[in-house]
MDTraj code that builds the backbone (N, CA, C; nanometers):
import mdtraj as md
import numpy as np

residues = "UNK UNK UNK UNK UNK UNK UNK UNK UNK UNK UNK UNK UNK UNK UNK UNK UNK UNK UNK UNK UNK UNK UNK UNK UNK UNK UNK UNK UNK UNK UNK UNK UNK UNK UNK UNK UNK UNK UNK UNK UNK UNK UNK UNK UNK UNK UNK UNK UNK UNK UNK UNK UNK UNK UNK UNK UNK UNK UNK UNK UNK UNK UNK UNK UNK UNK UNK UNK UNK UNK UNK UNK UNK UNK UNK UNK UNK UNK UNK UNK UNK UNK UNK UNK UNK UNK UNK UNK UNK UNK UNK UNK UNK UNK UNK UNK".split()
xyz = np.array([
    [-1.8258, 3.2101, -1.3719],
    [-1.7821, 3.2664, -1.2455],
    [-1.6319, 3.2430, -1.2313],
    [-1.5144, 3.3708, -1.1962],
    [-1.3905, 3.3035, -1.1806],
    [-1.3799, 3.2377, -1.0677],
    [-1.2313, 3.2512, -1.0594],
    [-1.2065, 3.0786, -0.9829],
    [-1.0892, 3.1234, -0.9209],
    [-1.0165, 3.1492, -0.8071],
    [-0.9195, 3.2119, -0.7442],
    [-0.8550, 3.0952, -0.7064],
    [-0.7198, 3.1061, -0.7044],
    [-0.6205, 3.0023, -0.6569],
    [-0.5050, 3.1003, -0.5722],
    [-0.5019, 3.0438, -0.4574],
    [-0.4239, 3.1340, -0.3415],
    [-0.3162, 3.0179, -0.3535],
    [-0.1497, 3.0298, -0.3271],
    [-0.0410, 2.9631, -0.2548],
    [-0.0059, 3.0774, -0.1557],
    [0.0385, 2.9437, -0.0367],
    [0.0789, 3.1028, 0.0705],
    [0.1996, 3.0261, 0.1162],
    [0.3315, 3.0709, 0.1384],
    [0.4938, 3.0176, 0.2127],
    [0.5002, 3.0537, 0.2821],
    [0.5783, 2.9527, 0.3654],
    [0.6490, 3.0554, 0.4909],
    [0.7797, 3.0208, 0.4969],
    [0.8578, 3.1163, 0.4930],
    [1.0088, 3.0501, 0.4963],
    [1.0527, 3.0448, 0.5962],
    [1.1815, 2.9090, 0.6496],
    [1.2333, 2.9735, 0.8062],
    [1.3082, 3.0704, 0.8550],
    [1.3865, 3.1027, 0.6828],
    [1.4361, 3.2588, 0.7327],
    [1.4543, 3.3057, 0.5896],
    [1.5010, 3.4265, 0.5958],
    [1.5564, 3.5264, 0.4852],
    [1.6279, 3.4385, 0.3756],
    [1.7247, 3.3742, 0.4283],
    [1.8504, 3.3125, 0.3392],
    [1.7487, 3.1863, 0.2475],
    [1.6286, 3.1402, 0.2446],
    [1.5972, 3.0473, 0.2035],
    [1.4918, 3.0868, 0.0826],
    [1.5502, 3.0845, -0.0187],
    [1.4575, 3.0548, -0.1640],
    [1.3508, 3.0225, -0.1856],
    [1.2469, 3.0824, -0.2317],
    [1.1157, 2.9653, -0.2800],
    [1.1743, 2.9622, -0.3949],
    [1.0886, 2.8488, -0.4509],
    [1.0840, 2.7546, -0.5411],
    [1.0702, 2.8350, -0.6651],
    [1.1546, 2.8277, -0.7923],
    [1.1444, 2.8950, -0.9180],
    [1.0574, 2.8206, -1.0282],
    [0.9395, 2.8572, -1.0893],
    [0.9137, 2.7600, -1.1675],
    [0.9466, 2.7575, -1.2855],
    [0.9591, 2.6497, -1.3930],
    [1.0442, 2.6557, -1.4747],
    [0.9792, 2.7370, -1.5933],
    [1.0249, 2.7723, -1.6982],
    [1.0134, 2.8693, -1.8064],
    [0.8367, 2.8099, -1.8710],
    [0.8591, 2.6606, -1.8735],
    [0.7297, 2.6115, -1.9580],
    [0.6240, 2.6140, -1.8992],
    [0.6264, 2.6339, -1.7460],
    [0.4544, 2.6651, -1.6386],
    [0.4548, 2.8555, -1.6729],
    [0.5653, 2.9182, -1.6748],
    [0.5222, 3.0494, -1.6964],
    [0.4807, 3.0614, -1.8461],
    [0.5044, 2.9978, -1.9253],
    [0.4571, 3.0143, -2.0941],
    [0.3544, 2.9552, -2.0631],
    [0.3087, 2.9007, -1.9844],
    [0.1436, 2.8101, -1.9960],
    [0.0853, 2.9325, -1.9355],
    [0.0723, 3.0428, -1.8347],
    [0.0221, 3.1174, -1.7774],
    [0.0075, 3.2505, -1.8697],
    [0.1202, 3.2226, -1.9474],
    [0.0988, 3.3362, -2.0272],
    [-0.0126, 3.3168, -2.1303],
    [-0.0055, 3.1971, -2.2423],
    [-0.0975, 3.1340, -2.3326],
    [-0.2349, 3.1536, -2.2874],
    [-0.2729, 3.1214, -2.1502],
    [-0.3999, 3.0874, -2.1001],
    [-0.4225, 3.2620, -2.0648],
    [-0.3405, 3.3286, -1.9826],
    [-0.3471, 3.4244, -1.9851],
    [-0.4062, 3.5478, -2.1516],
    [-0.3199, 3.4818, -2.2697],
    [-0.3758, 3.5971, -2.3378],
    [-0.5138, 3.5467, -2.4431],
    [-0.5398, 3.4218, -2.3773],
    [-0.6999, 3.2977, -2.4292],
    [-0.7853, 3.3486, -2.3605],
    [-0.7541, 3.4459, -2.2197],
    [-0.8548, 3.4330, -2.1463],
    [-0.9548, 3.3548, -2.0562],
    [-0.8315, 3.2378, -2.0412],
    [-0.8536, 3.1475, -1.9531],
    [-0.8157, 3.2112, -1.8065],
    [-0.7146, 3.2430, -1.7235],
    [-0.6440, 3.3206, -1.6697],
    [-0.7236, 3.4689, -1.6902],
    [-0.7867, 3.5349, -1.5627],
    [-0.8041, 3.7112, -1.5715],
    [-0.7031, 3.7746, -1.4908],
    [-0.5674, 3.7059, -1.4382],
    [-0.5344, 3.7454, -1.3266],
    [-0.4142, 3.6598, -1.3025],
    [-0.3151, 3.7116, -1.3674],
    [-0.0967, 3.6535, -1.3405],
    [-0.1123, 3.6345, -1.2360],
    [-0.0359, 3.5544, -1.1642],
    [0.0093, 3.5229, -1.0502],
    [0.0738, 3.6839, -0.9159],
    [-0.0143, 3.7658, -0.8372],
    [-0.0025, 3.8753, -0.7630],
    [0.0415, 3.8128, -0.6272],
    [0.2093, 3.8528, -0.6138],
    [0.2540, 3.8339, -0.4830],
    [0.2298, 3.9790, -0.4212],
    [0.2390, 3.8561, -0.2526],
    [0.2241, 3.9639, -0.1814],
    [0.2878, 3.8788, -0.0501],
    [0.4137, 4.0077, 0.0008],
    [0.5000, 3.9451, 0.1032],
    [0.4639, 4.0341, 0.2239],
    [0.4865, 3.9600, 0.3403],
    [0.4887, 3.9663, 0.4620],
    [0.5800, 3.9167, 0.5872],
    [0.6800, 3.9564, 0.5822],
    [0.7889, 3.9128, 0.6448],
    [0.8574, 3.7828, 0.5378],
    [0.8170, 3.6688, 0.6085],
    [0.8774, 3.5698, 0.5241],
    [0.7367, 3.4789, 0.5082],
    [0.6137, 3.5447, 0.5252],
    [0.5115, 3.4886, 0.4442],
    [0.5096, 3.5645, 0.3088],
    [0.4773, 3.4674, 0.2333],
    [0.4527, 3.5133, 0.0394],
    [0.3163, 3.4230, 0.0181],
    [0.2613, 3.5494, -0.0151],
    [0.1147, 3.4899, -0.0858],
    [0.1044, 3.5361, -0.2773],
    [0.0621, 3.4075, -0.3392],
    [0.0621, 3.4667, -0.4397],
    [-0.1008, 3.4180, -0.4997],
    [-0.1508, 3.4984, -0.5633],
    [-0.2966, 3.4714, -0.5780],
    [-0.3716, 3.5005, -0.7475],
    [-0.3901, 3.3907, -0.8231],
    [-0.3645, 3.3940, -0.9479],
    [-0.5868, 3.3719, -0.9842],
    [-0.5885, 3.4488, -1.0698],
    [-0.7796, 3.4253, -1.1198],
    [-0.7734, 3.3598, -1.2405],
    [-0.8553, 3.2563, -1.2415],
    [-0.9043, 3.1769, -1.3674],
    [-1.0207, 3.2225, -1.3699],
    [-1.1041, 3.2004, -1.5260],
    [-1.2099, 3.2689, -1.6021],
    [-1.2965, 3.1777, -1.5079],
    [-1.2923, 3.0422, -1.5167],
    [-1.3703, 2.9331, -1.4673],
    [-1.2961, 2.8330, -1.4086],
    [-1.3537, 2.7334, -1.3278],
    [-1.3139, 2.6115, -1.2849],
    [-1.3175, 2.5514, -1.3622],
    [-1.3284, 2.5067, -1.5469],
    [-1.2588, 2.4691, -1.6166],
    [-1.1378, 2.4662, -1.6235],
    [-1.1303, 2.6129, -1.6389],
    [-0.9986, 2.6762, -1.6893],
    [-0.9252, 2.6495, -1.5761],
    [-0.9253, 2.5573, -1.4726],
    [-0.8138, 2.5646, -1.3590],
    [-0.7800, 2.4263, -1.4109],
    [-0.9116, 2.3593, -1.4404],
    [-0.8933, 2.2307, -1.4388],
    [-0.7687, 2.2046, -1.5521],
    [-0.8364, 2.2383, -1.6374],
    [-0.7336, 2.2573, -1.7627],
    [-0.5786, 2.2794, -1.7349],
    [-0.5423, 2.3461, -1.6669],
    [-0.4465, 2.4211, -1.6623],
    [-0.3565, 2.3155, -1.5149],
    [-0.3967, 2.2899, -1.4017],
    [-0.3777, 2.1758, -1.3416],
    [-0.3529, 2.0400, -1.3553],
    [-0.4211, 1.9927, -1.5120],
    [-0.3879, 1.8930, -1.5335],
    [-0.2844, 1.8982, -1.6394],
    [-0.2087, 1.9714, -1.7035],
    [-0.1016, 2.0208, -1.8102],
    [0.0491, 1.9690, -1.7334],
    [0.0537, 1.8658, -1.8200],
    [0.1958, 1.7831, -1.8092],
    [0.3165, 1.8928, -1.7154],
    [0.3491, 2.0014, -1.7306],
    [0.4011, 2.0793, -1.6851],
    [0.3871, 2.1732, -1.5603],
    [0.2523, 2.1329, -1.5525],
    [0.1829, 2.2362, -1.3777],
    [0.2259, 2.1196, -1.3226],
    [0.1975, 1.9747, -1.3157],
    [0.2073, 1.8803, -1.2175],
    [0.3862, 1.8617, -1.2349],
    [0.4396, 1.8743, -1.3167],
    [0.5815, 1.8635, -1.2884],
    [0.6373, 2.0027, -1.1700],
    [0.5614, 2.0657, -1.2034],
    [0.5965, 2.2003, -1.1189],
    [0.5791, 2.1781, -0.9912],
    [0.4486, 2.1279, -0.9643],
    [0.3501, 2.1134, -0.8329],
    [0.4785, 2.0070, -0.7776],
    [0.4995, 1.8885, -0.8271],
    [0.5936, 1.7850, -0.7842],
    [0.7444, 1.8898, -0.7567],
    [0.8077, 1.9656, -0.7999],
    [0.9537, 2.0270, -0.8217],
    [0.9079, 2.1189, -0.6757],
    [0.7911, 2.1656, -0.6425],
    [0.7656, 2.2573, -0.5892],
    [0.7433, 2.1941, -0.3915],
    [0.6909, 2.1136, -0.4097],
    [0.6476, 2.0002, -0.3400],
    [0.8136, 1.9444, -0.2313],
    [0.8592, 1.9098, -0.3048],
    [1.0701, 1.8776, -0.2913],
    [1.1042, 1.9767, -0.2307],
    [1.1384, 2.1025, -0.3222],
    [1.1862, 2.2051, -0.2357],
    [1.1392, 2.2468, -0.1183],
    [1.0057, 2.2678, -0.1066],
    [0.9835, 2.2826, 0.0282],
    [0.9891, 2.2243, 0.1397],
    [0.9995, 2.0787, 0.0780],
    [1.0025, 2.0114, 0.2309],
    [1.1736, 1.9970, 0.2408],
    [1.2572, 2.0193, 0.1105],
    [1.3940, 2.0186, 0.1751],
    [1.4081, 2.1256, 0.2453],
    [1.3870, 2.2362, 0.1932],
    [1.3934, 2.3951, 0.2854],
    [1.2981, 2.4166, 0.4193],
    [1.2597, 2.2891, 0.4662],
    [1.1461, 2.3331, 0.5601],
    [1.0284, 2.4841, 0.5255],
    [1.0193, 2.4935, 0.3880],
    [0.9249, 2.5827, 0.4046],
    [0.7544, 2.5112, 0.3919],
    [0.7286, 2.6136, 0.4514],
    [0.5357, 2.5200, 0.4862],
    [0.4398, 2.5832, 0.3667],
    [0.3948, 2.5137, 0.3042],
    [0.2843, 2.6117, 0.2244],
    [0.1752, 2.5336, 0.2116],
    [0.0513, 2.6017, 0.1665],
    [-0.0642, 2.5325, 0.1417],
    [-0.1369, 2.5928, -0.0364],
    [-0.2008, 2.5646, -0.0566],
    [-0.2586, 2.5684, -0.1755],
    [-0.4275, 2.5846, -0.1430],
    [-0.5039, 2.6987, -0.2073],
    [-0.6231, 2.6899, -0.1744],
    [-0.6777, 2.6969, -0.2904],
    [-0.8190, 2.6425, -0.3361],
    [-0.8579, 2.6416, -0.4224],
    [-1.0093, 2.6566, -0.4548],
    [-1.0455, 2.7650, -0.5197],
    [-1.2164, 2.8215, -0.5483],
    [-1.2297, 2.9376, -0.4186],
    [-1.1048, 2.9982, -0.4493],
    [-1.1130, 3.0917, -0.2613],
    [-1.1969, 3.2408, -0.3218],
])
top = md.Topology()
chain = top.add_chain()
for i, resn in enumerate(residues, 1):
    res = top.add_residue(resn, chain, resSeq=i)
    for name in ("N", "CA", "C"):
        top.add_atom(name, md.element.get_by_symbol(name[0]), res)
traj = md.Trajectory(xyz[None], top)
């Protein structure tokens, strides 16, 4: 059964950046992506200065897997910083 993973932002205005992730979490998305771990890249979708982006894993393995990779948690941590310096609010949902 897949496995949906939602992030949703809110920025406090226009002028403020989300968070870029670095080259080695998008080469992990890609890998898993063409394994077939991943059915489903990361699909934004903006709304003023809400951004939802909503990515499908094959299974809740495959999240697990992919969550625990030296490089998602450096991300999650890099990602984590910026937002609370930028005051942007986000949440993370998981098995949505």
């Amino acid at each position: 059964m897949s496995y949906k993973v939602r992030a949703r932002y809110t920025k406090p205005n226009a002028e403020v950046s989300l968070h870029t992730p670095p080259v080695g979490y998008t080469n992990l998305i890609n890998t898993m992506f063409d394994s077939g771990k991943i059915t489903q890249k990361p699909v934004e979708t903006i709304d003023g200065l809400n951004y939802t982006y909503e990515m499908i894993f094959a299974n809740e393995e495959s999240f697990t897997e992919f969550s625990t990779q030296d490089v998602s948690t450096e991300n999650s941590n890099t990602r984590e910083s910026h937002c609370s310096s930028n005051s942007i609010s986000y949440s993370v949902e998981q098995g949505v």
